[in-house]
VEXDREN-2710 file (C-alpha; in Angstrom, 1 decimal):
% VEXDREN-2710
k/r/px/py/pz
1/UNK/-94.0/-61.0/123.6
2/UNK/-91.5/-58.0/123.3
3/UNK/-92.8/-55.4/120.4
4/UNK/-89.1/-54.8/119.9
5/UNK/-87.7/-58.3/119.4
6/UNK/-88.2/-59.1/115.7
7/UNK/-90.7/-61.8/115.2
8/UNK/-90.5/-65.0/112.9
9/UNK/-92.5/-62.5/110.3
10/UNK/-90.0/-60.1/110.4
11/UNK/-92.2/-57.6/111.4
12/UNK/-90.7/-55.3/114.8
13/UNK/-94.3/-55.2/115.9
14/UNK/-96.6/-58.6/115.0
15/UNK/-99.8/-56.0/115.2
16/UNK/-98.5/-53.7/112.2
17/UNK/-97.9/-54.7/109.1
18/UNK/-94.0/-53.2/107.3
19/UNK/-94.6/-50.2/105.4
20/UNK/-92.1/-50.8/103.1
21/UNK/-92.2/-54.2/101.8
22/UNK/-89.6/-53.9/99.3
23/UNK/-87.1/-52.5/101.5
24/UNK/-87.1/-55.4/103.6
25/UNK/-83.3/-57.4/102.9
26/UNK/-82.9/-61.2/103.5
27/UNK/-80.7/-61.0/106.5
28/UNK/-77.6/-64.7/106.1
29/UNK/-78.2/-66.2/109.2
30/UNK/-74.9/-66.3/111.6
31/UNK/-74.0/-68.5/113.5
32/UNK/-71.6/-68.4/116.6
33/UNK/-69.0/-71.3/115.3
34/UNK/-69.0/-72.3/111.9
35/UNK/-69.5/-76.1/110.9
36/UNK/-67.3/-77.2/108.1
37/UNK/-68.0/-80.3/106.3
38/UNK/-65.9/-82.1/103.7
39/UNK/-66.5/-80.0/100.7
40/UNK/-65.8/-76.7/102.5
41/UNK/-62.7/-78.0/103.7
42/UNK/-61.0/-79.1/100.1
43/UNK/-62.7/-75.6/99.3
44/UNK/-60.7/-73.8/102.0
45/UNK/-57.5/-75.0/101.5
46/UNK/-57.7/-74.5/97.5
47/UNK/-58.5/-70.7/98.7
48/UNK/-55.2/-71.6/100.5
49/UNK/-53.0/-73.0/98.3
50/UNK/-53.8/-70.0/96.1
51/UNK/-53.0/-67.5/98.4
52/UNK/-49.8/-69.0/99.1
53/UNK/-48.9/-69.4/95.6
54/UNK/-49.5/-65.9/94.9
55/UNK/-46.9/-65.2/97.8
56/UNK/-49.4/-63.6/100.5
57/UNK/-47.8/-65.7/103.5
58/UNK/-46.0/-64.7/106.1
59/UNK/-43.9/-67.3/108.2
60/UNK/-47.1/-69.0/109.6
61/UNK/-50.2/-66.9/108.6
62/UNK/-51.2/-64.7/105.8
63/UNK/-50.6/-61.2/105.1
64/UNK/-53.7/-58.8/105.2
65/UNK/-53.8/-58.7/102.1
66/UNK/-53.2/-62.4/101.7
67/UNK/-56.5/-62.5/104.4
68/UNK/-58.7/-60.4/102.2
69/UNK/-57.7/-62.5/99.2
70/UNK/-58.7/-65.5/101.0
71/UNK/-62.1/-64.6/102.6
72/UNK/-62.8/-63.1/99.2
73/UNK/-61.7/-66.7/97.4
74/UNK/-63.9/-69.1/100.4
75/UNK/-67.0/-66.7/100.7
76/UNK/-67.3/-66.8/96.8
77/UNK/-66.9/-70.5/96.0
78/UNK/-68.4/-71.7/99.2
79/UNK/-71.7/-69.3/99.2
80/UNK/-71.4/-68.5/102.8
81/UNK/-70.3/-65.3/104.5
82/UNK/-67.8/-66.1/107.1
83/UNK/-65.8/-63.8/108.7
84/UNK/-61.7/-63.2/108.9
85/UNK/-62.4/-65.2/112.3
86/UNK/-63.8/-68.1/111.8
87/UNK/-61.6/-68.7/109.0
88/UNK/-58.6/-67.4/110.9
89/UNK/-59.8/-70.5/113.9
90/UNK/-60.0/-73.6/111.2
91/UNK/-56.8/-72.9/109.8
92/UNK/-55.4/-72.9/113.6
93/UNK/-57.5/-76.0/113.5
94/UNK/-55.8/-77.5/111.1
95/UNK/-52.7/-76.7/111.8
96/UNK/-52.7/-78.0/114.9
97/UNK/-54.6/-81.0/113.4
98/UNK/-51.7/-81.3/111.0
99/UNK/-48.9/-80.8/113.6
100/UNK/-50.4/-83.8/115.6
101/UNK/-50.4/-86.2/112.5
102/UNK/-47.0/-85.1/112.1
103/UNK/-45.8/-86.1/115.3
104/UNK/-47.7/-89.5/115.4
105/UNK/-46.3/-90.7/111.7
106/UNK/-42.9/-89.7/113.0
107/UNK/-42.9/-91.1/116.6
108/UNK/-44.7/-94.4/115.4
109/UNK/-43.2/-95.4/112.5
110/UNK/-46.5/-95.2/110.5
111/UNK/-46.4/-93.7/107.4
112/UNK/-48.7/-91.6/105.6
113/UNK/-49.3/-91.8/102.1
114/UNK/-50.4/-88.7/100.3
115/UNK/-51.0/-90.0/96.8
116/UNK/-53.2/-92.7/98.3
117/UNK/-54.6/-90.9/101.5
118/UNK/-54.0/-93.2/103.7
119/UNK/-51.8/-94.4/106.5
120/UNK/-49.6/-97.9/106.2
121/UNK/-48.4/-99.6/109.2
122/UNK/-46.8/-102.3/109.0
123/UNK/-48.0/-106.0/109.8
124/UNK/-46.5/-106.2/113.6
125/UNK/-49.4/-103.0/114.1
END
């Protein structure tokens, strides 16, 4: 075992114990991609929709300050810490999500019903 390489105690060496217990911070864990489940999602794009409304967009992404106001909005009704990135990649995500639905509905003759949340097709599908 490495004495540098932190170990499940927290401790950098196992044999010692920390001399300063109370200085010791709970460290979020991070992970490499972010996994976004239902809730997050509706959570994200309210943070969205209020950015936009308060005129922080830009053609197809948000101003910085638009960015700022947006991590700040998802971090604190979410309870995670994400970063500008990984926020920045699931609205790309969803945009090209979006755009594909787009061109489906229109090149198939289905239509998507927002109220409802659904998609009707008609009886020859």
């Amino acid at each position: 075992m490495d004495p540098y390489v932190p170990s499940t105690g927290g401790n950098v060496n196992s044999s010692t114990s920390n001399p300063f217990p109370s200085m010791t911070q709970p460290v979020p864990p991070t992970r490499k991609h972010a996994q976004w489940n239902p809730l997050e999602n509706r959570i994200f794009i309210a943070a969205c929709e209020t950015v936009i409304a308060d005129g922080h967009r830009n053609r197809k992404c948000f101003t910085k300050h638009g960015w700022d106001q947006l991590i700040r909005l998802f971090n604190s009704n979410s309870g995670h810490c994400w970063t500008k990135q990984q926020l920045k990649n699931h609205w790309d995500d969803l945009r090209t999500k979006h755009k594909r639905l787009m061109e489906l509905i229109h090149s198939t003759g289905v239509e998507y019903i927002s109220k409802m949340g659904y998609i009707a097709a008609s009886d020859d599908w």
